[in-house]
N, C-alpha and C positions, 0 to 999 in steps of 0.2 A: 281041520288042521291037526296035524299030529305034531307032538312033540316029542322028538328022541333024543338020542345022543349024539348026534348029528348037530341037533338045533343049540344044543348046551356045548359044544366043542366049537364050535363057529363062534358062539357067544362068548367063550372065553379067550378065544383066539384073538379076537375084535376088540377086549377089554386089555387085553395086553402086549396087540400091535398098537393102540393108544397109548398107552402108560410108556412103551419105548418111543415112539414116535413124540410124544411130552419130551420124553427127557434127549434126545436124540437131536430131534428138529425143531420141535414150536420154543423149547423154554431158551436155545441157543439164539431161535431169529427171535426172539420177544428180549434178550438181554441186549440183540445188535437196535433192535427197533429203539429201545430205552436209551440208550447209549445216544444212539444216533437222537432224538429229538431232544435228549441233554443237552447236547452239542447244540443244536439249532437254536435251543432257548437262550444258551448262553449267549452265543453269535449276537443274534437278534438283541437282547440286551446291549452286550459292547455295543453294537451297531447304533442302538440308541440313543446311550450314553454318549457316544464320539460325534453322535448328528447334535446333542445339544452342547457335548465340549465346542463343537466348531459354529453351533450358533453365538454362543457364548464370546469366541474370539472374532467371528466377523463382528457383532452387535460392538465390541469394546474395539475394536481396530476403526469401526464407521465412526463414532464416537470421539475417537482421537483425533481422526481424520478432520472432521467436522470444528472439533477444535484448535487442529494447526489453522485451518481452515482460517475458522473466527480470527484466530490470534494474526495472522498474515494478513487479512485485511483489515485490522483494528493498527496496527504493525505501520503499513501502506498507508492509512489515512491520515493516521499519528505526524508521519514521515510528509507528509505535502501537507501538512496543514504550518508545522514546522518552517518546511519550506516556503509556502506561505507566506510567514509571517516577517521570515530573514528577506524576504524577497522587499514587502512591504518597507520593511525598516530601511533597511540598503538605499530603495528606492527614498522612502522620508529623507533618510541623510543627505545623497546624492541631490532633490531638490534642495535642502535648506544650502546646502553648501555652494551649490550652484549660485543663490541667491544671495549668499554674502560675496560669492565673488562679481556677483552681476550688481550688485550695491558699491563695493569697493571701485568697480572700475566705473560707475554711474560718479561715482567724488571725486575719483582721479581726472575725469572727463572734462568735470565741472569747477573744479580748480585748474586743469590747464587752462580751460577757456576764459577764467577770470584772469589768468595770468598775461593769457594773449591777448584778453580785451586791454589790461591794463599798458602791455606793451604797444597794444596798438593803437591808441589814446596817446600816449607819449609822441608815438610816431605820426600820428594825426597833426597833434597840437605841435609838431617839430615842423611838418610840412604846411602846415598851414600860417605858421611863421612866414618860413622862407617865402611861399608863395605871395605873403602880404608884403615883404619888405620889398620882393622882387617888382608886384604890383605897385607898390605906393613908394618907392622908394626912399625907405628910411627904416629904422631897424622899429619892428613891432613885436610886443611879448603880448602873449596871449596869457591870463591869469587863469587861475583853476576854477574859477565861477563859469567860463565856459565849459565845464563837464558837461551841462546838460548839452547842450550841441552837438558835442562829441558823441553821445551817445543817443544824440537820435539820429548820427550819420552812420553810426556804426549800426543801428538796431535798424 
C-alpha cells in the first residue's frame, strides 16, 4: 500500500467535511434533539403532576360524596325516628283521650240510668198504686220498704 498525497488530501478533506458537517448538521439536529426531549421531560412531568392533582380531587370529591352520603342518611333516620316518636305520642294522647272521653260518657250513661231507674220506681210505685186501689177498691199507698220489689221487677 502506498501512501501519497492523494491518501493525505482525502484524509484532510474527510477531517474537515466532518468538522463542517459537526457544526452545519449534527450539533443543529443534536440542539433540535435536546430541545425536543426537554420538552417531552417536562410534558410527561406536568402530565404527572396533573394525573395526581386529579387523583388528589377525585379521592377528596369521593370522600365528600361519601360524606353527604353519611350525613343524608344519618339526616333520614334522625327524621323517622323523630317521626317516630311524634307518631307514638299523638297516638298515646289520642288513646288516653279517647278514654277519658269513653269514661265520661260510661258516668254519664250510668247516671242517666239511675236517674231513670229512679223515675221509673216512682212510676212503678204510681201504677202500682192505681192498679191496687183499682183492684181492691179503696185508696192503697205503697211505702218505700217496697223498693226492694221494685227493683227486682225492674232488674
Amino acid at each position: 500500500m502506498e501512501f501519497n498525497a492523494t491518501f493525505l488530501v482525502s484524509a484532510i478533506s474527510f477531517i474537515i467535511f466532518t468538522v463542517i458537517m459537526n457544526i452545519i448538521f449534527y450539533k443543529p439536529i443534536g440542539r433540535v434533539i435536546c430541545e425536543r426531549q426537554k420538552f417531552l421531560d417536562e410534558t410527561r412531568n406536568d402530565a404527572i403532576n396533573s394525573s395526581k392533582k386529579a387523583d388528589a380531587i377525585l379521592k377528596d370529591r369521593d370522600d365528600r360524596l361519601n360524606k353527604s352520603v353519611a350525613d343524608a342518611k344519618k339526616l333520614v333516620a334522625d327524621k323517622v325516628t323523630e317521626a317516630n316518636e311524634n307518631s307514638r305520642a299523638k297516638t298515646t294522647e289520642a288513646k288516653q283521650k279517647s278514654m277519658e272521653e269513653i269514661t265520661s260518657v260510661k258516668s254519664n250513661l250510668q247516671a242517666e240510668a239511675e236517674q231513670y231507674k229512679e223515675e221509673l220506681k216512682s212510676k212503678v210505685k204510681d201504677l202500682a198504686e192505681v192498679i191496687s186501689s183499682k183492684v181492691l177498691g179503696m185508696d192503697v199507698k205503697i211505702e218505700n220498704t217496697d223498693n226492694e220489689l221494685i227493683n227486682r221487677i225492674l232488674n
